[in-house]
C-alpha positions as a Markdown table, in Angstrom:
| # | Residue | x | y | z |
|---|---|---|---|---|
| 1 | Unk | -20.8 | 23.4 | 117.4 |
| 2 | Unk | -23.6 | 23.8 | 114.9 |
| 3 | Unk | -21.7 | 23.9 | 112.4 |
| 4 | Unk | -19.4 | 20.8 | 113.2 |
| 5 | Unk | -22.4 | 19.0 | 113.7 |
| 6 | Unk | -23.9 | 19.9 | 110.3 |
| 7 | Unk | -21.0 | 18.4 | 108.8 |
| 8 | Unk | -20.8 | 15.2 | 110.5 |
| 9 | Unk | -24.4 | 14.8 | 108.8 |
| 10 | Unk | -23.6 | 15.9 | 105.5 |
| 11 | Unk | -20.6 | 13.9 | 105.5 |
| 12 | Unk | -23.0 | 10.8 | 106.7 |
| 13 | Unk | -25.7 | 11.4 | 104.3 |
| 14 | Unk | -23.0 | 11.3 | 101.7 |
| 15 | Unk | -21.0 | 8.3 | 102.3 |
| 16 | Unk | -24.2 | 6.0 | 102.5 |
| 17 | Unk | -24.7 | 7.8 | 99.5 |
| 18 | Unk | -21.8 | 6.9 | 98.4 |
| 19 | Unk | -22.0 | 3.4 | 99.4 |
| 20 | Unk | -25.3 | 3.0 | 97.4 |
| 21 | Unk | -23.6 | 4.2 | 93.8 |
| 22 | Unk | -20.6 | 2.7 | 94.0 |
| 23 | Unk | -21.4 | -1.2 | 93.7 |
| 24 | Unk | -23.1 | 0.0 | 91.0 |
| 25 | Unk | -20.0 | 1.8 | 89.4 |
| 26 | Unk | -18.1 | -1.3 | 90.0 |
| 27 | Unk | -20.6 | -3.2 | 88.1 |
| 28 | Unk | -20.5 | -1.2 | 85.2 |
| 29 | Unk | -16.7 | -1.1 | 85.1 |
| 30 | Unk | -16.6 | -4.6 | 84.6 |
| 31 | Unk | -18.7 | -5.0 | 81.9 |
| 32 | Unk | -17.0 | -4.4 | 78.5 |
| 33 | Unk | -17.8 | -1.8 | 76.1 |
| 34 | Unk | -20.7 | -2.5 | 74.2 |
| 35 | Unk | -20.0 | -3.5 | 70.7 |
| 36 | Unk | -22.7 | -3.5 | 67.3 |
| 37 | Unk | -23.1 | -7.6 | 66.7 |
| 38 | Unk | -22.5 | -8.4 | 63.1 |
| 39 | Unk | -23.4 | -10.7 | 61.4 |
| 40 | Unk | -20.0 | -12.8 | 60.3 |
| 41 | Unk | -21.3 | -14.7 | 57.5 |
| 42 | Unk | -23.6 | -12.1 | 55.6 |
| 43 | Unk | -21.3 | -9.3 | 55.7 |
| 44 | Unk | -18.1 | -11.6 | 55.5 |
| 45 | Unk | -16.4 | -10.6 | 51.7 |
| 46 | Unk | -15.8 | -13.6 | 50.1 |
| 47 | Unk | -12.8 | -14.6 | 47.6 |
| 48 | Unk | -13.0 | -16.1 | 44.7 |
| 49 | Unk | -10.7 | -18.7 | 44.0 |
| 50 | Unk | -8.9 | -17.6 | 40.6 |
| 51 | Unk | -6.6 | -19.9 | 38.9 |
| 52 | Unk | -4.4 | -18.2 | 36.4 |
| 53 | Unk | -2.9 | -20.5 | 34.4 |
| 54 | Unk | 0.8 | -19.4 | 32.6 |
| 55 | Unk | 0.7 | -20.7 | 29.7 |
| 56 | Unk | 3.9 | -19.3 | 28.9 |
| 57 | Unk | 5.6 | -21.9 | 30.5 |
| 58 | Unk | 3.7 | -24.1 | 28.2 |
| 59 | Unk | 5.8 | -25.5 | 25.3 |
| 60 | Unk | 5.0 | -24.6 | 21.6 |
| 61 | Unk | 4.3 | -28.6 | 20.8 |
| 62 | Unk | 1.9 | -29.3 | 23.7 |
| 63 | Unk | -0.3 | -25.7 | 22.9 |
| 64 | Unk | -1.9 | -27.2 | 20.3 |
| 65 | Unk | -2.8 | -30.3 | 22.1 |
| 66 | Unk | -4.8 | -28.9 | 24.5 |
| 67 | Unk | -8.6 | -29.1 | 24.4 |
| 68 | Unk | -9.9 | -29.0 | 27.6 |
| 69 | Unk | -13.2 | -26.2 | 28.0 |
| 70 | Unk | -11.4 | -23.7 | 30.3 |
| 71 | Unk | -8.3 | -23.3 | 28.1 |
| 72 | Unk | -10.3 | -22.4 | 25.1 |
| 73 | Unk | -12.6 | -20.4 | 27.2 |
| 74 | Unk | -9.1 | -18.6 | 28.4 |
| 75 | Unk | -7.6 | -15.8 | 26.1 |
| 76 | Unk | -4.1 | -16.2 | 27.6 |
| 77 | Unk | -4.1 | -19.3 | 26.0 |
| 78 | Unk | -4.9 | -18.3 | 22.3 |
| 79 | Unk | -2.9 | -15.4 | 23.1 |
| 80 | Unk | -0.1 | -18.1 | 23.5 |
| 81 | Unk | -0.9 | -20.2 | 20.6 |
| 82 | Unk | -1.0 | -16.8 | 18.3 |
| 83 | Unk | 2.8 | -16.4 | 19.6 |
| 84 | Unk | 3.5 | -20.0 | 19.0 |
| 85 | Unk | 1.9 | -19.6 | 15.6 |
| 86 | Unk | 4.5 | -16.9 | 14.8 |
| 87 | Unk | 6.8 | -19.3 | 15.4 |
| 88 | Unk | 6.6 | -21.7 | 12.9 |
| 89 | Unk | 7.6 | -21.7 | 9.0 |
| 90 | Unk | 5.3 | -21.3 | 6.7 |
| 91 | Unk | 5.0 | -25.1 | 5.5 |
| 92 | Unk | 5.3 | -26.4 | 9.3 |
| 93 | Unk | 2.0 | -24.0 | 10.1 |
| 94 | Unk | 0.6 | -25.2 | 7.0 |
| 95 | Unk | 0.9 | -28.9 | 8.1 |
| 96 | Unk | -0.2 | -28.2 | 11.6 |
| 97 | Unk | -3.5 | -26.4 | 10.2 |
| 98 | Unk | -4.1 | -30.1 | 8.4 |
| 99 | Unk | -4.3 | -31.6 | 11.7 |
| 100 | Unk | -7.3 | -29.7 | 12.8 |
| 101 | Unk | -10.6 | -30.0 | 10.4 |
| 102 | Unk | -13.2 | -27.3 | 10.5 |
| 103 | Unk | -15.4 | -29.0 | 12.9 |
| 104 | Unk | -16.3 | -26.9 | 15.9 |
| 105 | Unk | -15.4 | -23.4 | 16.7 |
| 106 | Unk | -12.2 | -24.3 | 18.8 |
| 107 | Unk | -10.6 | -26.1 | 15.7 |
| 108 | Unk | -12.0 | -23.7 | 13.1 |
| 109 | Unk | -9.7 | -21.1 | 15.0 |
| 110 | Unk | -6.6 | -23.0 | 15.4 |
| 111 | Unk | -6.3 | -23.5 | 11.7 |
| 112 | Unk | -7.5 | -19.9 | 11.2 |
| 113 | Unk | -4.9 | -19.0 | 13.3 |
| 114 | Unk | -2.1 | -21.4 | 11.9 |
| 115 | Unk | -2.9 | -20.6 | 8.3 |
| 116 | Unk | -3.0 | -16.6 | 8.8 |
| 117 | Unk | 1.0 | -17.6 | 8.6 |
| 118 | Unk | 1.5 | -19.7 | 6.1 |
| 119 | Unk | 1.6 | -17.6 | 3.4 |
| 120 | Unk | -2.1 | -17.8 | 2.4 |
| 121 | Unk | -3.0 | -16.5 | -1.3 |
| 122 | Unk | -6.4 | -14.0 | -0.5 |
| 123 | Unk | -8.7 | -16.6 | -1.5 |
| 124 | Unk | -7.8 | -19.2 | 1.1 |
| 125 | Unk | -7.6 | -16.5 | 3.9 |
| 126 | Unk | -11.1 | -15.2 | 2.4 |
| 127 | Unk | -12.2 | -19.3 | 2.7 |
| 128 | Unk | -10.9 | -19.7 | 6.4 |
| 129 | Unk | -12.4 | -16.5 | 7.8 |
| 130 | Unk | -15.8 | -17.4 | 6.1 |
| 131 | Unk | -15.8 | -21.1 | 7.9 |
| 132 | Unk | -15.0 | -19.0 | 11.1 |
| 133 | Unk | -17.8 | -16.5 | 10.7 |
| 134 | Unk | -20.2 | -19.8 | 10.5 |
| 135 | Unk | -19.7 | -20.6 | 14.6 |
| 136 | Unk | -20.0 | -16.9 | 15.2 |
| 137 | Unk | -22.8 | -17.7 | 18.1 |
| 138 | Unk | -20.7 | -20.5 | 19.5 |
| 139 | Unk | -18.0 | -17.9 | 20.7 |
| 140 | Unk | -17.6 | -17.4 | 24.6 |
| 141 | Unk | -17.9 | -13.8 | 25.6 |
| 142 | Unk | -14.5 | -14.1 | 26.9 |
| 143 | Unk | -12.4 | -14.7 | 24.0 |
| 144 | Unk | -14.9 | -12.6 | 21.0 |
| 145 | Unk | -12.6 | -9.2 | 22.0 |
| 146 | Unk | -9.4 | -11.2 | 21.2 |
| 147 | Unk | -10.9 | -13.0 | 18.1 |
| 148 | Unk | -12.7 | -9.8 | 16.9 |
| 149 | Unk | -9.4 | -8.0 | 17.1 |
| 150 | Unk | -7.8 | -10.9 | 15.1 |
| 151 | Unk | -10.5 | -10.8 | 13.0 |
| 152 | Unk | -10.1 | -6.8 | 11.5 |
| 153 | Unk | -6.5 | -7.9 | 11.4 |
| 154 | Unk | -7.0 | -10.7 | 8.9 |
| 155 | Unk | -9.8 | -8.4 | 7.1 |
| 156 | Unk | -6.7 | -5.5 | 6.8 |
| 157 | Unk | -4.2 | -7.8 | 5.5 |
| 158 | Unk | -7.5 | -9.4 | 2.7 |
| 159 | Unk | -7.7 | -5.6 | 2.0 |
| 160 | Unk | -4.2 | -5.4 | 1.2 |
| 161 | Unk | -3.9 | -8.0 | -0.4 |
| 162 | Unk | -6.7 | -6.8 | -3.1 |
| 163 | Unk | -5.1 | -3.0 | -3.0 |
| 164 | Unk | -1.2 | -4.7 | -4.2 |
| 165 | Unk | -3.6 | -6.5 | -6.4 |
| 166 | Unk | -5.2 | -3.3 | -8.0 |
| 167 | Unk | -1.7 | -2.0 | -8.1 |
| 168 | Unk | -0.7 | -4.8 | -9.9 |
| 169 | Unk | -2.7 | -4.2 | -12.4 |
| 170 | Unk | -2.8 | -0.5 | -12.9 |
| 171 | Unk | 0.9 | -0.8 | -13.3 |
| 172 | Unk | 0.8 | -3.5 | -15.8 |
| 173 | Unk | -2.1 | -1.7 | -17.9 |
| 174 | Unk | 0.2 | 2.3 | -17.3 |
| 175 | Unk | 2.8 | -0.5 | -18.5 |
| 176 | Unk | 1.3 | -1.4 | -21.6 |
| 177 | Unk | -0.6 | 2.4 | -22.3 |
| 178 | Unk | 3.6 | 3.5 | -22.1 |
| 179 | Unk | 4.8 | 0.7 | -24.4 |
| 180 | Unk | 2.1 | 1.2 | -27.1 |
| 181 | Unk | 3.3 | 5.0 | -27.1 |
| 182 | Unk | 7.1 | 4.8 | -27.4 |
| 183 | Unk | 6.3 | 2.1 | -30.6 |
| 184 | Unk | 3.6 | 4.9 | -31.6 |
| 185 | Unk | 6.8 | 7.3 | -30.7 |
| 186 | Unk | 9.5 | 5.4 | -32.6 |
| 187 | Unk | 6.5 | 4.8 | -36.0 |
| 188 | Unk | 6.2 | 8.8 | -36.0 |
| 189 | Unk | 10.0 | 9.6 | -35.8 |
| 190 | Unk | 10.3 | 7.0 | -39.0 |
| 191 | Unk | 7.5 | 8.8 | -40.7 |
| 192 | Unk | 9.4 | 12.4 | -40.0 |
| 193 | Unk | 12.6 | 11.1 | -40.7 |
| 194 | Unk | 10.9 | 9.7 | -44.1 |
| 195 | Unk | 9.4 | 13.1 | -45.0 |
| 196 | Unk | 12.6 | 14.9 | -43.8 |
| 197 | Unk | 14.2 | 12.8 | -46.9 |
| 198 | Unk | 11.7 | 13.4 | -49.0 |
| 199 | Unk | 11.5 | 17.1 | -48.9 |
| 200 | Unk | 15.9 | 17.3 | -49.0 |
| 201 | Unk | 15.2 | 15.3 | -52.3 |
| 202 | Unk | 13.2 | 17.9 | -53.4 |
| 203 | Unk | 14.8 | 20.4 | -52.5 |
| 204 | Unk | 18.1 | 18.7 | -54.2 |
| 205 | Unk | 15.7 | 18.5 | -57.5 |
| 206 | Unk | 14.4 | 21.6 | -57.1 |
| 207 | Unk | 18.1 | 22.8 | -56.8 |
| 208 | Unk | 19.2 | 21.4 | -59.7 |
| 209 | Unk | 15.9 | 22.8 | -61.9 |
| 210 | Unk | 16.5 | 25.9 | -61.2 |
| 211 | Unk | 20.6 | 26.1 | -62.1 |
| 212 | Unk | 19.8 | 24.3 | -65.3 |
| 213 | Unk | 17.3 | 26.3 | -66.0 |
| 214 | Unk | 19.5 | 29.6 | -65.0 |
| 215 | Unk | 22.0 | 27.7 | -67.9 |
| 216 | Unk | 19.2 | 27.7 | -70.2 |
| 217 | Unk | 18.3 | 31.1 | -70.0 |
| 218 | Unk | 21.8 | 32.3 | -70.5 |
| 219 | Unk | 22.9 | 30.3 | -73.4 |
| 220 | Unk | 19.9 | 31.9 | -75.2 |
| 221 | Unk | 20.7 | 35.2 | -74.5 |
| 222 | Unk | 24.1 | 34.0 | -76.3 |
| 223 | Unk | 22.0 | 32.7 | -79.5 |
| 224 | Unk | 19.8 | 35.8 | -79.4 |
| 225 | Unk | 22.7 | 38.5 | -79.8 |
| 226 | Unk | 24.3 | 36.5 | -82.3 |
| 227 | Unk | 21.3 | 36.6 | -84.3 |
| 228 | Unk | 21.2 | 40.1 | -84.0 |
| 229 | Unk | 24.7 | 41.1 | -85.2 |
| 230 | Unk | 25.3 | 41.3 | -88.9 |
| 231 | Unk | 27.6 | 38.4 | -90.4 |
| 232 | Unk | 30.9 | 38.9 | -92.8 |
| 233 | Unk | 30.5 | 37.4 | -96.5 |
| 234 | Unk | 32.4 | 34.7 | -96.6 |
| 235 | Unk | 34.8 | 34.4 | -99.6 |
| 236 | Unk | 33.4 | 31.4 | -102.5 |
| 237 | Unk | 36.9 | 29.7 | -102.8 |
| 238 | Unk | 35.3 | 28.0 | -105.7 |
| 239 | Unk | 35.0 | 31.5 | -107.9 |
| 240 | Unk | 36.6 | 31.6 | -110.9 |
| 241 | Unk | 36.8 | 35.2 | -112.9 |
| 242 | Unk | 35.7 | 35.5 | -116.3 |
| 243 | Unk | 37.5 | 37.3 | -119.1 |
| 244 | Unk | 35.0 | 40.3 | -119.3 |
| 245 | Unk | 35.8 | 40.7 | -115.6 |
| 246 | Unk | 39.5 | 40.8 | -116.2 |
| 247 | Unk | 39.1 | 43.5 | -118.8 |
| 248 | Unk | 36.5 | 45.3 | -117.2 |
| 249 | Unk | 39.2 | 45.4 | -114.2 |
| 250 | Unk | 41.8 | 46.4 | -116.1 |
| 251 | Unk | 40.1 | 49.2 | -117.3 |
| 252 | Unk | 39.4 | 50.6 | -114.7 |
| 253 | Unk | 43.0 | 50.5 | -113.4 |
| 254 | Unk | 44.4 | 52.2 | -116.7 |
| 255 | Unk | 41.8 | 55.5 | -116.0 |
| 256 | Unk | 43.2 | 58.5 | -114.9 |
């Protein structure tokens, strides 16, 4: 019984208990979770609005006509009108370079540009990259690592140009240093073959001196004996004898 009747209050205590909390659970259900407010517009990332123009859809003839500040800001677009340069013939670049005078950066670089292929001699490229180093501070920062590179490419080729130059020269000066010695060459094998005749000539003469001489010698040897050796009397075909030599002869025959 005690226990029965412990329970009933337990089990009373706890439902108004229960009955306090729960409109309070019920409450809290409903609410939604909180969440950390943000502010939208400060933390909002923003886009910028970038307008990439292809100018390789742009035609060769209309590149040059363009002006406006953004395109010449742009180094897609002088990237384009490099390509378009390429393009052209040497005399056609030449007469598109005429149409823009040296009168502001932009126009300084299209006929720097144009004119790097039109077969410039070294002086005129030296002239065009001088007139473009004048509007060095008017360059955007955009475009001066494009025109920089362009730059050291037009100062490589002026340095070639004076190296085949140099070369040029060398070869024509090795040229002449070669030419004077084969004449030098062909005036020393006249001089030899001059003193090669010379000295067979005297050998010939001295040849011939020394056989005569060797004649000489001999047909004196020939004299020199003969003067040695005793000569035969001759008979006088011209002697008559006398009488006293007739009996003198006689005389001598008749003795005993």
């Amino acid at each position: 019984m005690k226990f029965q009747f412990f329970s009933a209050v337990v089990l009373r205590r706890f439902g108004r208990i229960t009955a306090m909390f729960v409109p309070a659970l019920l409450a809290a259900c409903s609410q939604q979770p909180h969440q950390p407010q943000f502010n939208s517009k400060k933390n909002a990332v923003v886009e910028p609005e970038i307008k990439i123009v292809d100018y390789l859809a742009v035609g060769c003839d209309r590149v040059w006509q363009i002006e406006d500040e953004e395109s010449m800001k742009n180094p897609l677009y002088w990237m384009r009108a490099m390509d378009c340069s390429a393009r052209l013939t040497p005399a056609e670049a030449r007469t598109q370079a005429r149409k823009w005078p040296a009168e502001s950066w932009q126009n300084t670089f299209k006929q720097g540009v144009l004119l790097s292929n039109g077969n410039v001699t070294p002086v005129e490229r030296r002239q065009y990259m001088v007139r473009l180093d004048s509007y060095s501070f008017d360059y955007p920062s955009s475009i001066r690592p494009l025109l920089q590179l362009w730059r050291d490419n037009q100062a490589a080729q002026l340095q070639l140009s004076q190296e085949r130059t140099r070369y040029y020269h060398l070869q024509q000066t090795s040229d002449s240093e070669l030419d004077a010695l084969r004449q030098h060459q062909h005036l020393l094998a006249r001089e030899l073959a001059d003193t090669r005749r010379k000295l067979e000539t005297l050998t010939d003469i001295e040849r011939q001196l020394s056989s005569r001489k060797s004649a000489d010698v001999s047909d004196n040897s020939h004299v020199t004996e003969k003067e040695n050796t005793p000569g035969a009397v001759q008979a006088d075909e011209t002697y008559v004898p006398s009488t006293s030599d007739n009996t003198a002869s006689a005389a001598e025959s008749e003795t005993p």
